[in-house]
C-alpha distance (Angstrom), angle and dihedral (degrees) to the residues before:
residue distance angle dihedral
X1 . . .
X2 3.99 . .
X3 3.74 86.8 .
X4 3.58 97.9 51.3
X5 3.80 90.8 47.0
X6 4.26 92.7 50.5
X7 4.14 86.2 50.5
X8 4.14 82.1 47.6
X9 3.39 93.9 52.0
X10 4.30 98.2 32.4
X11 4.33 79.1 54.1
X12 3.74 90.9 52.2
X13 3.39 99.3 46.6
X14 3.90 88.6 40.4
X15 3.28 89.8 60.3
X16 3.98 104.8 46.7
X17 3.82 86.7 61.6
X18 3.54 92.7 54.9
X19 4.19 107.9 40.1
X20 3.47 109.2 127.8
X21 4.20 119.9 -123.9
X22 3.46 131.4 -154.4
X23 3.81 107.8 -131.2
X24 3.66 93.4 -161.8
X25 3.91 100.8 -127.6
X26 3.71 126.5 124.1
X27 4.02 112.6 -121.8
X28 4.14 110.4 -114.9
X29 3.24 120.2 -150.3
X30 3.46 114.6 -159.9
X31 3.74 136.6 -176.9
X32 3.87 98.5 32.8
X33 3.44 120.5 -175.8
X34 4.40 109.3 -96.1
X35 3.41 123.5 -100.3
X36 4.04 100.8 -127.3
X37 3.60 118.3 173.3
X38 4.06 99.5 166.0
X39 3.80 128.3 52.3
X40 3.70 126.0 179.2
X41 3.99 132.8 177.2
X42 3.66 113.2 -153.3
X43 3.91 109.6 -158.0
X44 3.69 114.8 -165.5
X45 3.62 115.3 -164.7
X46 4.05 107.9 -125.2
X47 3.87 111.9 -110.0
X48 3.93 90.1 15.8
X49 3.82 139.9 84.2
X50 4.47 83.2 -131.5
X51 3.70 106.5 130.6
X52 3.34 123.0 -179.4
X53 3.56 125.9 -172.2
X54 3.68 137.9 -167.7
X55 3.51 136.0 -173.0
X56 4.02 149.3 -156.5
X57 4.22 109.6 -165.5
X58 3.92 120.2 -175.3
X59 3.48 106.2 179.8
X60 3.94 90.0 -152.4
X61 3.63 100.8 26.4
X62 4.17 125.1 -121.7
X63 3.46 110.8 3.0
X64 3.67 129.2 -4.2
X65 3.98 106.7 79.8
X66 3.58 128.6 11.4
X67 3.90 121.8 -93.8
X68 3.79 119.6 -80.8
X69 3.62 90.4 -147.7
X70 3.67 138.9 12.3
X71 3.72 109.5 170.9
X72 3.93 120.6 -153.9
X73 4.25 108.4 -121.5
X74 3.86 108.8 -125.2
X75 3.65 117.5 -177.1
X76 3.79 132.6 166.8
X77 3.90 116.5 -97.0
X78 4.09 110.8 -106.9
X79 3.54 101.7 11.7
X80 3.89 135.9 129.0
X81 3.98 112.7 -128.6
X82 4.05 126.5 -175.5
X83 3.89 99.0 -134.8
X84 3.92 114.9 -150.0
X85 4.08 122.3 -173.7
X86 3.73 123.5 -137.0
X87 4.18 121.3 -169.9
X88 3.55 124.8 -178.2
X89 4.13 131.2 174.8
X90 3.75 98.1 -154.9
X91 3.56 89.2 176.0
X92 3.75 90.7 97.5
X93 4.00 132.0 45.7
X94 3.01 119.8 -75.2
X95 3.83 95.0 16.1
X96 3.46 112.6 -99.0
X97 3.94 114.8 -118.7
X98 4.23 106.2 -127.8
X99 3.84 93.6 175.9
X100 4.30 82.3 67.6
X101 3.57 90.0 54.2
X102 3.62 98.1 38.8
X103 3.93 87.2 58.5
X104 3.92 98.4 46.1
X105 4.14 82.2 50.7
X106 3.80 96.0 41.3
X107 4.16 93.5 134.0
X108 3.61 79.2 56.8
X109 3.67 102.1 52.1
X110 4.00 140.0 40.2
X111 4.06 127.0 174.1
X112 4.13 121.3 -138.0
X113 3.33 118.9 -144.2
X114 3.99 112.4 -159.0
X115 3.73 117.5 -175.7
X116 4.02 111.9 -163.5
X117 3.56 103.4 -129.7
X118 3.63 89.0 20.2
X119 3.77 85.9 -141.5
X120 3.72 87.0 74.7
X121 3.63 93.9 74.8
X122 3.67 144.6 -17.6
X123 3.94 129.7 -146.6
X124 3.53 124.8 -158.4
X125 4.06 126.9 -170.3
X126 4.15 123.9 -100.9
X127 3.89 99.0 173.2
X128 3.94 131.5 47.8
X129 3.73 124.9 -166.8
X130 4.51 121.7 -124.8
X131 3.74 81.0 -78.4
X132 3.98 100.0 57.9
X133 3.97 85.7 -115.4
X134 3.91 112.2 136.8
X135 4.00 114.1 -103.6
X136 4.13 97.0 -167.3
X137 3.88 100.3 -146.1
X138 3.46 95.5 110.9
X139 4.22 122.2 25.2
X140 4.34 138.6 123.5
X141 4.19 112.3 -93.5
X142 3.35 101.6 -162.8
X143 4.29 115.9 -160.2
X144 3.30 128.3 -149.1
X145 3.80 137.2 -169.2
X146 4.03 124.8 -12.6
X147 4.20 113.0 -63.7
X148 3.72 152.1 129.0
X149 3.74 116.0 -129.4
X150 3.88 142.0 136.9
X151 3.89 129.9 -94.4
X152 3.25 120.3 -161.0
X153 3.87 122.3 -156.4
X154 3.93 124.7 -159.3
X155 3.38 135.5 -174.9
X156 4.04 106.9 -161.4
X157 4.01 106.5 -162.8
X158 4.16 98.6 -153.2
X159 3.76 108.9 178.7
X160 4.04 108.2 -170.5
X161 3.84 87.2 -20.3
X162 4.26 109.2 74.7
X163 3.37 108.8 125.8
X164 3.95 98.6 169.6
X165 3.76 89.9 -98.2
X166 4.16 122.7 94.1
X167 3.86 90.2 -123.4
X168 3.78 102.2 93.5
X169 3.88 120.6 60.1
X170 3.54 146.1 33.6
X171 4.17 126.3 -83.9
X172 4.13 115.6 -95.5
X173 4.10 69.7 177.5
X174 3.43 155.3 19.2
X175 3.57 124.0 161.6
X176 4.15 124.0 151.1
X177 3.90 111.2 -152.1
X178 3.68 128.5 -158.6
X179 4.04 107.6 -108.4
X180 3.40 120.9 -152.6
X181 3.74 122.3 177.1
X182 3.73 105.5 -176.6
């Protein structure tokens, strides 16, 4: 009987050190991955006023329906372009204009650009972030001889983690366009 009354009583108080209670507050979640339904690449030929854009538009963003358009990057073979970013959420009215928000947050944020063969094209920086660590929505690709490849754009969203490599961080986007440089 004594024994069965100490495991009671052990139990009880067991169990008062353990109750759970409800603080009350609300959980925020904060930095969320951007809703961006509209992706263009403006090209501008080095030494000219030639711009040429090209864009990727998903009405509802990853997943759900397929992609309204998904234009195929051509480029002239051993040239130097200034590459500019635009995102858009055009979910909401007016559309709402990512590449602003992207900029104010740049220590949070850094686009990867991966030509497939990487002798296709290669990318370098034009903007850093208050931490010296490459941004990526402005830089010079530079072409090189005739081909058909991929390249892959990413936008890694690093809150408190970017580190001026890809690794940390989720993907605001990832989108792999058809190169052609012809």
């Amino acid at each position: 009987m004594t024994r069965r009354i100490s495991w009671t009583l052990l139990l009880a108080v067991a169990m008062s050190f353990t109750q759970c209670k409800d603080a009350g507050d609300d959980v925020q979640i904060d930095d969320e991955n951007e809703l961006i339904t509209s992706v263009t690449l403006k090209f501008t030929e080095e030494g000219t006023t030639n711009t040429t854009s090209f864009s990727y538009k998903d009405a509802d963003g990853d997943g759900g329906n397929a992609p309204t358009r998904f234009d195929t990057i051509a480029l002239k073979p051993n040239k130097t372009y200034t590459l500019a970013i635009e995102l858009l959420d055009e979910s909401k009215t007016p559309a709402s204009n990512i590449t602003e928000e992207v900029a104010e947050e740049s220590d949070e944020h850094l686009f990867v650009y991966t030509p497939t063969p990487s002798t296709l094209l290669t990318y370098t920086y034009g903007d850093k972030d208050i931490n010296n660590y490459v941004i990526g929505l402005t830089g010079k690709a530079v072409t090189t001889a005739v081909g058909t490849g991929k390249l892959r754009v990413q936008l890694r969203h690093q809150p408190e983690s970017k580190n001026g490599t890809p690794s940390p961080g989720s993907d605001d986007v990832s989108l792999e366009f058809t190169l052609k440089v012809q």
